[in-house]
C-alpha positions in Angstrom: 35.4 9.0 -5.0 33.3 12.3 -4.6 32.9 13.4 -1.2 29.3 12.8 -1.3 30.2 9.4 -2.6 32.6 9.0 0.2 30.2 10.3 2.9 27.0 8.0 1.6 29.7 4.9 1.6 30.9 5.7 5.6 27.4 7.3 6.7 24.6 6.8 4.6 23.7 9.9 4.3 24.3 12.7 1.1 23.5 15.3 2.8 22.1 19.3 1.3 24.6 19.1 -1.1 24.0 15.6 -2.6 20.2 16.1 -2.3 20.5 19.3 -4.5 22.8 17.0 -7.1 20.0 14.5 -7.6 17.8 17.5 -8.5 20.0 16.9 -11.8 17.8 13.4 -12.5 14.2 15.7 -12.2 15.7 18.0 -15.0 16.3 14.9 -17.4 13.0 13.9 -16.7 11.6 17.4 -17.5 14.1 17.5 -20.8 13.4 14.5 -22.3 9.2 15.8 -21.0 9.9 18.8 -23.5 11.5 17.3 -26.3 8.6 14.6 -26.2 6.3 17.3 -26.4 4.4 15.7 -23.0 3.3 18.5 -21.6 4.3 17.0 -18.1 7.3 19.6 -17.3 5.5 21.5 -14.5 3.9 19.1 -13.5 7.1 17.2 -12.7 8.5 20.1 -11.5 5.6 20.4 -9.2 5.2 16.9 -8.0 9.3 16.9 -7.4 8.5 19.8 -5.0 5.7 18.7 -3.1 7.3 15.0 -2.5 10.1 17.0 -0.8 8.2 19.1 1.3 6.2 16.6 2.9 9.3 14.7 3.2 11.1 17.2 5.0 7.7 17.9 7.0 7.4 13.4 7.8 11.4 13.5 8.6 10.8 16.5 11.3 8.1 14.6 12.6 9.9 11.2 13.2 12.7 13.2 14.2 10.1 14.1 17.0 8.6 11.0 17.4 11.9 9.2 17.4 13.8 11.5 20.3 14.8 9.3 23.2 12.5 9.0 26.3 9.4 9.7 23.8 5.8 7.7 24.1 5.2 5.0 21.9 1.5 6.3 22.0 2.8 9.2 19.4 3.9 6.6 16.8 0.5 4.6 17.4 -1.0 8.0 17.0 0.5 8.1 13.6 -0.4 4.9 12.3 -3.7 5.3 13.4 -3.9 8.4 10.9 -2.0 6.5 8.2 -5.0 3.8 8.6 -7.4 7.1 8.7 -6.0 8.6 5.2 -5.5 5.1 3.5 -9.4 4.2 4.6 -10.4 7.9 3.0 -8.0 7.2 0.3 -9.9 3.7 -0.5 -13.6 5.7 -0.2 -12.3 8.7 -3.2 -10.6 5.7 -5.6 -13.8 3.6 -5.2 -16.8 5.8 -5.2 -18.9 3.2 -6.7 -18.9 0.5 -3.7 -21.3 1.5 -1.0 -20.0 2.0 2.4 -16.2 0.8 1.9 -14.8 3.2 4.0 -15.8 1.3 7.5 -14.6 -1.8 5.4 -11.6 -0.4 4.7 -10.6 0.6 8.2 -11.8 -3.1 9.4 -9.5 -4.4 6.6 -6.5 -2.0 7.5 -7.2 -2.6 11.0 -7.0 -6.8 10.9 -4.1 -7.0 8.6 -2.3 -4.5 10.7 -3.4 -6.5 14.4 -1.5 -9.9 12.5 1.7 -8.5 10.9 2.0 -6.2 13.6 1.1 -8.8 16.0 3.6 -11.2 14.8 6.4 -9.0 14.1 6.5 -7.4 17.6 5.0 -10.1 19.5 7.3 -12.7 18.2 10.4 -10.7 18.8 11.1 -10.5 15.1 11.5 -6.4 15.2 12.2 -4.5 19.0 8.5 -2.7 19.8 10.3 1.4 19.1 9.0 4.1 17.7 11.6 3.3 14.5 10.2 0.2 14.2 6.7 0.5 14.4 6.1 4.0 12.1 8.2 2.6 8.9 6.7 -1.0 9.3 3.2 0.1 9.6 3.4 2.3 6.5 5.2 0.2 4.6 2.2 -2.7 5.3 -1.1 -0.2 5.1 0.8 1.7 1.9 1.1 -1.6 0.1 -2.2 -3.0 0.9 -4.0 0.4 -0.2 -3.5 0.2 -3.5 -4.1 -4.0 -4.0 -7.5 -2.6 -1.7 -8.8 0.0 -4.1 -7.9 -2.7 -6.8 -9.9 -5.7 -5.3 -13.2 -3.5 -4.1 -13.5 -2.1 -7.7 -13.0 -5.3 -9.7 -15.4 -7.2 -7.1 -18.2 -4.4 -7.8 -17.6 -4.5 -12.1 -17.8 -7.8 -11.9 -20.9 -8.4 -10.2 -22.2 -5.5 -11.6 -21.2 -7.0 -15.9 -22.4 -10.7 -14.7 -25.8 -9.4 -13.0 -27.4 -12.1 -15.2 -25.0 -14.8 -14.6 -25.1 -14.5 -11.0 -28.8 -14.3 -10.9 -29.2 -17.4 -13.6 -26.8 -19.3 -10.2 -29.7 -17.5 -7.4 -32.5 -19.1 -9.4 -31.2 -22.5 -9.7 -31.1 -22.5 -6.2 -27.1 -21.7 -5.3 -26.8 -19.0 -2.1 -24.7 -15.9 -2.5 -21.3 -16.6 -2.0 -21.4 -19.7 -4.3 -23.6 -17.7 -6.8 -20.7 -14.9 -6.6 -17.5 -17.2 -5.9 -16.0 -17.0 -9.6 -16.0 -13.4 -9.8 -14.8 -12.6 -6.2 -12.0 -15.1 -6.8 -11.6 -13.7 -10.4 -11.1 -10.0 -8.2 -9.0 -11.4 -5.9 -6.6 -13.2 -8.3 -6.2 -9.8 -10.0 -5.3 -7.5 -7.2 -3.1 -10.5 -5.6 -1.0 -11.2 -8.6 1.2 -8.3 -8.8 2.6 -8.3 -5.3 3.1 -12.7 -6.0 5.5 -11.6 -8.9 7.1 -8.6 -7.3 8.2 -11.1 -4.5 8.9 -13.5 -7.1 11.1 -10.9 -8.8 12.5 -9.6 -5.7 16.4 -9.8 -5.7 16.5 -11.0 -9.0 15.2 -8.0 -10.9 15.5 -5.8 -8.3 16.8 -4.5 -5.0 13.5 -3.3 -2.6 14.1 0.0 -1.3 14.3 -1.5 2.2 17.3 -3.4 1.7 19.1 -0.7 -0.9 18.4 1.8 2.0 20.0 -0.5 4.5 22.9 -1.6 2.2 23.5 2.2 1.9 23.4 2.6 5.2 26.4 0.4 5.7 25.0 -2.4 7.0 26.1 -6.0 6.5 24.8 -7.3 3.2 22.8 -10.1 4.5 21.6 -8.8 7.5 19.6 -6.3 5.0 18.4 -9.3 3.4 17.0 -10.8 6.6 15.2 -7.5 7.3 14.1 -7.1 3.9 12.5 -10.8 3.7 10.7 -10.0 7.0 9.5 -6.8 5.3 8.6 -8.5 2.5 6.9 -11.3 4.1 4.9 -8.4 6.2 3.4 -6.5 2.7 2.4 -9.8 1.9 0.7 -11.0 4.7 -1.2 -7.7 4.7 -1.9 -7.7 1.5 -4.1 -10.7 1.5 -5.5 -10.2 4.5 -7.1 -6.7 2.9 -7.9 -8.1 -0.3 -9.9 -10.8 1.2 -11.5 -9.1 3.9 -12.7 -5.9 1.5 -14.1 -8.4 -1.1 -16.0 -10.7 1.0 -17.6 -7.4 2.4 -17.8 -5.6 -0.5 -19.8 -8.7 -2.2 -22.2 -8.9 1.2 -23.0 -5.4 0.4 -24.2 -6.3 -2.8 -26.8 -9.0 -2.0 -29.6 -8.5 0.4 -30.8 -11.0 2.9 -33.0 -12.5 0.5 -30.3 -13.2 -1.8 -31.2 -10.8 -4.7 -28.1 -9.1 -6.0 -28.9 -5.3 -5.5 -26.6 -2.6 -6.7 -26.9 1.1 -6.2 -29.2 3.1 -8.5 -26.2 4.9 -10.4 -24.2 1.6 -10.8 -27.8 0.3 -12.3 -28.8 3.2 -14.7 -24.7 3.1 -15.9 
Protein backbone atom coordinates (compact mmCIF):
# COMPACT_ATOMS: atom_id res chain seq x y z
CA UNK A 1 0.00 0.00 0.00
CA UNK A 2 0.93 3.74 -0.71
CA UNK A 3 1.11 5.84 2.14
CA UNK A 4 -1.79 7.83 1.16
CA UNK A 5 -3.53 4.51 0.65
CA UNK A 6 -2.47 3.49 4.04
CA UNK A 7 -3.33 6.80 5.79
CA UNK A 8 -7.10 7.05 3.95
CA UNK A 9 -7.50 3.07 5.26
CA UNK A 10 -6.39 4.13 9.22
CA UNK A 11 -7.75 7.87 8.95
CA UNK A 12 -9.82 8.77 6.25
CA UNK A 13 -8.20 11.37 5.20
CA UNK A 14 -5.50 11.79 2.01
CA UNK A 15 -4.30 14.71 2.95
CA UNK A 16 -2.19 17.80 0.53
CA UNK A 17 -0.43 15.19 -1.03
CA UNK A 18 -3.28 12.76 -2.08
CA UNK A 19 -5.55 15.80 -3.00
CA UNK A 20 -2.82 17.05 -5.45
CA UNK A 21 -2.70 13.17 -6.86
CA UNK A 22 -6.33 13.15 -7.78
CA UNK A 23 -5.60 16.35 -9.68
CA UNK A 24 -4.27 13.45 -12.10
CA UNK A 25 -8.17 12.32 -12.90
CA UNK A 26 -9.06 16.40 -13.99
CA UNK A 27 -6.13 16.08 -16.57
CA UNK A 28 -7.71 12.79 -18.11
CA UNK A 29 -10.72 14.63 -18.30
CA UNK A 30 -9.14 17.61 -20.02
CA UNK A 31 -6.98 15.01 -22.39
CA UNK A 32 -9.52 13.02 -23.54
CA UNK A 33 -11.63 17.06 -23.79
CA UNK A 34 -8.68 17.84 -26.34
CA UNK A 35 -8.46 14.81 -28.27
CA UNK A 36 -12.35 15.00 -28.66
CA UNK A 37 -12.03 18.32 -29.93
CA UNK A 38 -14.76 19.62 -27.00
CA UNK A 39 -13.56 22.65 -26.41
CA UNK A 40 -14.32 22.08 -22.64
CA UNK A 41 -10.46 22.04 -21.39
CA UNK A 42 -10.61 25.44 -19.57
CA UNK A 43 -13.48 25.25 -18.69
CA UNK A 44 -12.74 21.98 -16.76
CA UNK A 45 -9.77 23.36 -15.67
CA UNK A 46 -11.77 26.31 -14.38
CA UNK A 47 -14.67 24.57 -12.78
CA UNK A 48 -11.97 22.03 -11.05
CA UNK A 49 -10.59 25.24 -9.41
CA UNK A 50 -13.50 26.97 -8.34
CA UNK A 51 -15.10 23.60 -6.67
CA UNK A 52 -11.87 23.59 -4.63
CA UNK A 53 -11.90 26.98 -3.45
CA UNK A 54 -15.19 27.18 -2.22
CA UNK A 55 -14.46 23.85 -0.66
CA UNK A 56 -11.56 24.93 1.10
CA UNK A 57 -13.61 28.34 1.88
CA UNK A 58 -17.14 25.72 3.29
CA UNK A 59 -14.38 23.44 5.22
CA UNK A 60 -12.94 26.66 7.12
CA UNK A 61 -16.21 27.65 7.86
CA UNK A 62 -17.51 24.26 9.46
CA UNK A 63 -14.22 24.03 10.92
CA UNK A 64 -15.58 27.35 12.67
CA UNK A 65 -18.90 26.34 13.09
CA UNK A 66 -17.93 22.96 14.29
CA UNK A 67 -15.25 24.04 17.25
CA UNK A 68 -16.43 22.92 20.59
CA UNK A 69 -18.54 25.22 22.93
CA UNK A 70 -19.85 26.93 19.62
CA UNK A 71 -23.79 28.15 19.16
CA UNK A 72 -25.98 26.05 17.27
CA UNK A 73 -27.60 29.45 16.14
CA UNK A 74 -24.36 29.70 13.54
CA UNK A 75 -25.26 26.36 11.87
CA UNK A 76 -29.11 27.50 11.80
CA UNK A 77 -27.63 30.63 10.44
CA UNK A 78 -26.24 28.62 7.66
CA UNK A 79 -29.02 26.66 6.69
CA UNK A 80 -31.15 29.50 6.60
CA UNK A 81 -28.70 30.93 3.78
CA UNK A 82 -28.59 27.58 2.07
CA UNK A 83 -32.62 27.83 2.01
CA UNK A 84 -31.93 31.74 0.84
CA UNK A 85 -29.52 30.71 -2.29
CA UNK A 86 -31.54 27.47 -3.15
CA UNK A 87 -34.97 29.86 -3.12
CA UNK A 88 -32.84 32.47 -5.52
CA UNK A 89 -31.46 29.60 -7.25
CA UNK A 90 -35.23 28.25 -8.08
CA UNK A 91 -36.39 32.15 -9.09
CA UNK A 92 -33.04 32.33 -12.05
CA UNK A 93 -33.80 28.45 -13.36
CA UNK A 94 -37.53 29.29 -13.54
CA UNK A 95 -38.03 32.75 -14.78
CA UNK A 96 -41.23 31.92 -16.42
CA UNK A 97 -43.37 31.08 -13.15
CA UNK A 98 -44.54 34.25 -11.43
CA UNK A 99 -43.57 34.76 -7.96
CA UNK A 100 -41.87 31.28 -7.08
CA UNK A 101 -39.34 32.58 -5.05
CA UNK A 102 -41.71 33.12 -1.82
CA UNK A 103 -42.95 29.52 -2.97
CA UNK A 104 -39.84 28.22 -2.93
CA UNK A 105 -38.78 29.34 0.45
CA UNK A 106 -42.38 28.09 1.88
CA UNK A 107 -41.48 24.71 0.10
CA UNK A 108 -37.76 24.64 1.38
CA UNK A 109 -38.99 25.79 4.63
CA UNK A 110 -41.91 22.84 5.23
CA UNK A 111 -39.83 20.04 3.88
CA UNK A 112 -37.01 21.11 6.05
CA UNK A 113 -39.54 21.73 9.51
CA UNK A 114 -40.54 17.56 8.81
CA UNK A 115 -37.21 15.83 8.01
CA UNK A 116 -35.52 18.01 10.30
CA UNK A 117 -38.24 17.63 12.70
CA UNK A 118 -38.13 13.98 12.68
CA UNK A 119 -34.58 13.37 12.47
CA UNK A 120 -33.68 15.50 15.56
CA UNK A 121 -36.88 15.28 17.32
CA UNK A 122 -37.05 11.57 17.16
CA UNK A 123 -33.46 11.01 18.29
CA UNK A 124 -32.59 9.49 14.99
CA UNK A 125 -29.39 12.04 14.57
CA UNK A 126 -27.80 14.07 18.07
CA UNK A 127 -29.12 17.97 17.51
CA UNK A 128 -24.86 19.36 16.71
CA UNK A 129 -23.63 21.58 14.56
CA UNK A 130 -22.18 18.26 12.40
CA UNK A 131 -25.33 17.04 12.22
CA UNK A 132 -27.51 19.59 11.33
CA UNK A 133 -25.22 21.69 8.43
CA UNK A 134 -24.51 18.26 6.25
CA UNK A 135 -28.18 17.03 6.74
CA UNK A 136 -29.79 20.13 5.85
CA UNK A 137 -27.77 20.53 2.71
CA UNK A 138 -27.90 17.33 1.75
CA UNK A 139 -32.10 17.67 1.94
CA UNK A 140 -32.52 21.41 0.40
CA UNK A 141 -29.57 20.49 -2.37
CA UNK A 142 -31.58 17.48 -3.44
CA UNK A 143 -34.96 18.95 -3.40
CA UNK A 144 -33.67 22.10 -5.54
CA UNK A 145 -33.09 20.65 -8.44
CA UNK A 146 -36.52 18.07 -8.48
CA UNK A 147 -38.08 21.98 -7.48
CA UNK A 148 -36.90 23.86 -10.51
CA UNK A 149 -37.90 20.58 -12.42
CA UNK A 150 -41.60 20.38 -11.09
CA UNK A 151 -42.38 24.39 -11.27
CA UNK A 152 -41.24 24.49 -14.91
CA UNK A 153 -43.10 21.37 -16.18
CA UNK A 154 -46.27 22.51 -14.11
CA UNK A 155 -46.15 26.01 -16.08
CA UNK A 156 -45.46 24.20 -19.91
CA UNK A 157 -47.95 22.18 -19.29
CA UNK A 158 -50.64 24.43 -18.52
CA UNK A 159 -49.28 26.79 -20.60
CA UNK A 160 -49.35 23.73 -24.15
CA UNK A 161 -53.01 22.45 -22.76
CA UNK A 162 -54.48 26.12 -22.39
CA UNK A 163 -57.36 24.72 -24.55
CA UNK A 164 -57.70 21.45 -22.82
CA UNK A 165 -57.87 22.88 -19.52
CA UNK A 166 -60.29 25.53 -20.46
CA UNK A 167 -62.49 22.86 -22.64
CA UNK A 168 -62.55 21.01 -18.49
CA UNK A 169 -63.53 25.05 -16.91
CA UNK A 170 -66.41 25.28 -19.37
CA UNK A 171 -67.93 21.98 -18.79
CA UNK A 172 -68.21 23.02 -15.44
CA UNK A 173 -64.98 21.20 -13.55
CA UNK A 174 -63.10 23.79 -10.83
CA UNK A 175 -59.41 24.38 -11.13
CA UNK A 176 -57.59 21.76 -9.54
CA UNK A 177 -59.71 19.02 -11.32
CA UNK A 178 -59.56 21.02 -14.62
CA UNK A 179 -55.57 20.98 -14.03
CA UNK A 180 -55.13 17.58 -12.02
CA UNK A 181 -53.59 15.47 -15.13
CA UNK A 182 -50.95 17.91 -15.94
CA UNK A 183 -49.96 18.77 -12.24
CA UNK A 184 -49.70 14.98 -11.67
CA UNK A 185 -48.12 14.56 -15.18
CA UNK A 186 -45.30 17.40 -13.52
CA UNK A 187 -45.07 15.81 -10.49
CA UNK A 188 -44.48 12.19 -11.81
CA UNK A 189 -41.69 13.67 -13.86
CA UNK A 190 -39.58 15.50 -11.26
CA UNK A 191 -40.42 12.47 -8.63
CA UNK A 192 -39.24 9.63 -10.77
CA UNK A 193 -35.60 10.07 -10.77
CA UNK A 194 -34.94 10.26 -7.09
CA UNK A 195 -37.77 6.77 -6.92
CA UNK A 196 -35.04 4.99 -9.12
CA UNK A 197 -31.92 6.46 -7.63
CA UNK A 198 -33.23 4.85 -4.29
CA UNK A 199 -34.29 1.95 -6.11
CA UNK A 200 -30.73 1.75 -7.51
CA UNK A 201 -29.10 2.56 -4.37
CA UNK A 202 -26.52 -0.12 -3.23
CA UNK A 203 -27.13 -2.06 -6.12
CA UNK A 204 -25.60 0.27 -8.75
CA UNK A 205 -24.03 2.36 -6.63
CA UNK A 206 -22.52 3.39 -3.30
CA UNK A 207 -24.11 7.14 -2.14
CA UNK A 208 -21.42 9.37 -1.30
CA UNK A 209 -22.66 9.35 2.36
CA UNK A 210 -21.98 5.83 3.00
CA UNK A 211 -18.63 5.68 0.64
CA UNK A 212 -17.44 8.73 2.78
CA UNK A 213 -18.25 6.93 6.00
CA UNK A 214 -16.95 3.52 4.84
CA UNK A 215 -13.75 5.57 4.16
CA UNK A 216 -13.79 6.96 7.19
CA UNK A 217 -13.41 3.65 8.84
CA UNK A 218 -16.51 3.08 10.14
CA UNK A 219 -18.28 -0.20 10.44
CA UNK A 220 -19.83 -1.25 7.17
CA UNK A 221 -23.30 -1.44 8.26
CA UNK A 222 -23.45 1.21 10.59
CA UNK A 223 -22.82 3.47 7.23
CA UNK A 224 -25.71 1.74 5.80
CA UNK A 225 -28.01 2.73 8.73
CA UNK A 226 -26.85 6.32 8.30
CA UNK A 227 -27.05 6.26 4.74
CA UNK A 228 -30.80 4.76 4.70
CA UNK A 229 -31.79 7.58 7.10
CA UNK A 230 -30.14 9.98 4.70
CA UNK A 231 -31.72 8.54 2.05
CA UNK A 232 -35.01 8.29 3.53
CA UNK A 233 -34.49 12.28 4.48
CA UNK A 234 -33.86 13.46 0.39
CA UNK A 235 -36.84 11.66 -0.11
CA UNK A 236 -39.08 12.88 2.25
CA UNK A 237 -38.00 16.36 1.22
CA UNK A 238 -38.21 15.82 -2.07
CA UNK A 239 -41.88 15.26 -2.23
CA UNK A 240 -42.76 17.45 0.16
CA UNK A 241 -41.14 20.41 -2.33
CA UNK A 242 -42.44 18.97 -5.36
CA UNK A 243 -45.94 19.00 -4.16
CA UNK A 244 -45.95 22.08 -2.35
CA UNK A 245 -44.26 24.25 -5.44
CA UNK A 246 -46.82 22.67 -7.90
CA UNK A 247 -49.99 23.13 -6.18
CA UNK A 248 -48.78 26.85 -5.77
CA UNK A 249 -47.35 27.29 -8.90
CA UNK A 250 -50.86 25.94 -10.56
CA UNK A 251 -52.95 28.54 -7.99
CA UNK A 252 -50.90 31.14 -9.55
CA UNK A 253 -52.06 30.38 -12.79
CA UNK A 254 -55.85 30.50 -12.28
CA UNK A 255 -57.65 33.53 -10.91
CA UNK A 256 -60.45 33.46 -8.56
CA UNK A 257 -62.83 33.17 -11.27
CA UNK A 258 -61.31 30.18 -12.54
CA UNK A 259 -59.90 31.41 -15.89
CA UNK A 260 -56.44 30.12 -16.49
CA UNK A 261 -54.33 33.35 -16.79
CA UNK A 262 -50.69 33.20 -17.72
CA UNK A 263 -48.24 36.04 -17.89
CA UNK A 264 -48.16 38.26 -21.09
CA UNK A 265 -44.59 36.79 -22.26
CA UNK A 266 -45.61 33.19 -21.59
CA UNK A 267 -48.92 34.24 -23.78
CA UNK A 268 -47.24 36.07 -26.78
CA UNK A 269 -44.39 32.90 -26.80
Amino acid sequence: MTPVALAVASTGRIGWGGLVLSLVLVGVAVALSGWRRLGLGATTVWASARALAQLLAVGAALRFMFEPGRSLGWSWGWVLLMVMVASDTVRRRAREVPDVMPLALGAFAASGAVGIGVLFGLGIFPLEARAVIPLAGMMIGNSMTATVLVARRVFEELRDKKEEVEARLALGQDTGDAARPYVTAALRTALIPQVETTKAVGLVFLPGTMAGLILAGLDPIDAVLVQAAVMYLILGAVSTTTVIVALGVERRLFTADHRLELPAAARAG
